[in-house]
C-alpha positions as CSV (number, residue, x, y, z in Angstrom):
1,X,88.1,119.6,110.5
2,X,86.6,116.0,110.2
3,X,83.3,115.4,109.8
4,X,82.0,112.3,111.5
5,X,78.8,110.7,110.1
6,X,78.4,107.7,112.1
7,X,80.1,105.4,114.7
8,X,79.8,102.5,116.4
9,X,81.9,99.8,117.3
10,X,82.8,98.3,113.8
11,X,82.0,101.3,111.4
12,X,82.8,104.9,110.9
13,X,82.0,107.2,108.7
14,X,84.0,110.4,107.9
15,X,84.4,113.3,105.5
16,X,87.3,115.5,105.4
17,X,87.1,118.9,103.8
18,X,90.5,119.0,102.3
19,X,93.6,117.0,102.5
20,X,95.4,119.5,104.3
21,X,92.9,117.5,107.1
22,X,94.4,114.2,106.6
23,X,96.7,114.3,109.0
24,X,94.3,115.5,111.5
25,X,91.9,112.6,110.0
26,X,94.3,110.3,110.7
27,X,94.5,111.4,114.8
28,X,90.8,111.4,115.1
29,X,90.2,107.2,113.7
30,X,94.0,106.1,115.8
31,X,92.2,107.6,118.9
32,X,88.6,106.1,118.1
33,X,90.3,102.8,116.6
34,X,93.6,101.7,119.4
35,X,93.3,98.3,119.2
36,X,93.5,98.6,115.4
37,X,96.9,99.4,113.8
38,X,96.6,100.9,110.8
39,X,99.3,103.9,109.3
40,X,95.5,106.2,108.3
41,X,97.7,108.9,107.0
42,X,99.1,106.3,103.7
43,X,95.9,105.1,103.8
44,X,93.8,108.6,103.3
45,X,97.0,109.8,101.4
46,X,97.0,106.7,98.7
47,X,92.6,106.8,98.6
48,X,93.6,110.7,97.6
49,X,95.3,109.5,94.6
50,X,93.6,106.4,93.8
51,X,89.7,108.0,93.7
52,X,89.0,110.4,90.6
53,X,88.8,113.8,92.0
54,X,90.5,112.8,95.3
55,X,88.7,112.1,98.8
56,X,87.8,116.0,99.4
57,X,84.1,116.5,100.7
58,X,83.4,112.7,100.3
59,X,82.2,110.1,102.6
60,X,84.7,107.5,103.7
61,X,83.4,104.3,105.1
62,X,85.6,102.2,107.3
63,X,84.6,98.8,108.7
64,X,86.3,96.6,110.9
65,X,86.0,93.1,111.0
66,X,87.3,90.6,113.7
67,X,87.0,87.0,113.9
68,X,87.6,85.1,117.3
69,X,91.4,85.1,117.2
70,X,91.1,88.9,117.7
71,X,92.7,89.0,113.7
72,X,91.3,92.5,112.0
73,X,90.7,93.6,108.8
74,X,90.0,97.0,107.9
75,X,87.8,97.8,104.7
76,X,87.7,100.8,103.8
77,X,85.6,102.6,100.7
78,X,84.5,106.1,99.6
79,X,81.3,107.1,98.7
80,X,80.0,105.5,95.3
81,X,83.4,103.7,94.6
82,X,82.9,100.5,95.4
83,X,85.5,98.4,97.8
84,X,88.9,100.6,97.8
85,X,91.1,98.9,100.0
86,X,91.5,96.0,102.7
87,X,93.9,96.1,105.2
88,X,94.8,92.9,107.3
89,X,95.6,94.2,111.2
């Protein structure tokens, strides 16, 4: 299960109940997200072991910016940690 807390075309907001629904995570924001490439599963997998007490039951902000050359990046942070990661797509 994913829980999604907001969307709209440059932010989402999820929460996943386990890991076990990472991979599952990771279908739901490459289906909202296409014209953003991003491998979500390393990304959710290495948040996991990179946030004290991993990314169960916490929400997980993503953001997308995009300038006029169509470059992205993706910023992504959980809950009350601040920025986590940024990834250039």
């Amino acid at each position: 299960m994913v829980i999604i807390h907001s969307i709209d075309d440059n932010f989402i907001s999820i929460e996943i109940p386990s890991t076990a629904c990472i991979p599952l995570a990771s279908t739901v924001l490459s289906k909202l997200k296409e014209d953003v490439y991003v491998d979500w599963t390393f990304i959710l997998e290495e948040l996991n072991e990179t946030i004290q007490g991993g990314i169960n039951k916490k929400r997980i902000n993503i953001m997308i910016m995009r300038d006029d050359s169509k470059d992205s990046l993706v910023i992504v942070s959980v809950e009350e940690y601040d920025l986590v990661a940024v990834i250039p797509s």
